[in-house]
C-alpha positions, 0 to 999 in steps of 0.5 A, a space after each residue: 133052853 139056854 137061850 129061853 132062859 137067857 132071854 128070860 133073865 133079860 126080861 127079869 132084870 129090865 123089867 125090876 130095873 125099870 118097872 122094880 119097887 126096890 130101884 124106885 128111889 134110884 131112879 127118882 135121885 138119877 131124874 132129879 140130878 138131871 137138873 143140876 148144872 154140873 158140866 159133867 154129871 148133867 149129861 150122864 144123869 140125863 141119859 141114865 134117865 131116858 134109859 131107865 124109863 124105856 124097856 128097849 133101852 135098858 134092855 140093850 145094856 142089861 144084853 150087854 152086861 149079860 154077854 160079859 158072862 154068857 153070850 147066846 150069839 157066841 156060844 149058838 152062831 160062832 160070833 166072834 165075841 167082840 161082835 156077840 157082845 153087840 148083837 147080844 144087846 141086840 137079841 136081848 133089846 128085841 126078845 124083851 121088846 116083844 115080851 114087854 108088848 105082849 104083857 102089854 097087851 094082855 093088861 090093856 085089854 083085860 075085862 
């Protein structure tokens, strides 16, 4: 039950992160600084942009933060916590993956 909900919560908050109403003017400030030309900046600002427009991406750091506070591979498979932390972005990057396919799915092919 704990991993269910686990992955749901993943699912929740890399769907508001990228899809969320409430982080469109964070996402639309982060695409604009991608133009600046600023040595440092320009480089995080585009990659936090490919990462928010892509639910496999911001789910594998959504996994990520969410192992800092439980971790399902840790708890579930003994995982040594170092490696729990990645294979946790890894659990969560693939189970939101498949979620996001099926909600897909269901809204190209509704009558």
């Amino acid at each position: 039950m704990e991993l269910f909900v686990w992955i749901l919560a993943a699912y929740g908050m890399s769907n508001i992160l990228v899809y969320g109403s409430i982080f469109e003017g964070l996402r639309n400030s982060i695409h604009s600084m991608v133009d600046t030309k600023i040595f440092l900046i320009t480089p995080l600002f585009k990659f936090l942009s490919g990462l928010i427009v892509c639910m496999m991406c911001t789910s594998t750091w959504v996994g990520f933060f969410m192992s800092l506070f439980f971790s399902p591979t840790t708890w579930f498979l003994g995982v040594h916590p170092a490696f729990g932390l990645f294979f946790d972005g890894m659990l969560a990057s693939g189970s939101v993956w498949a979620i996001n396919a099926i909600v897909e799915w269901f809204e190209e092919n509704r009558p």
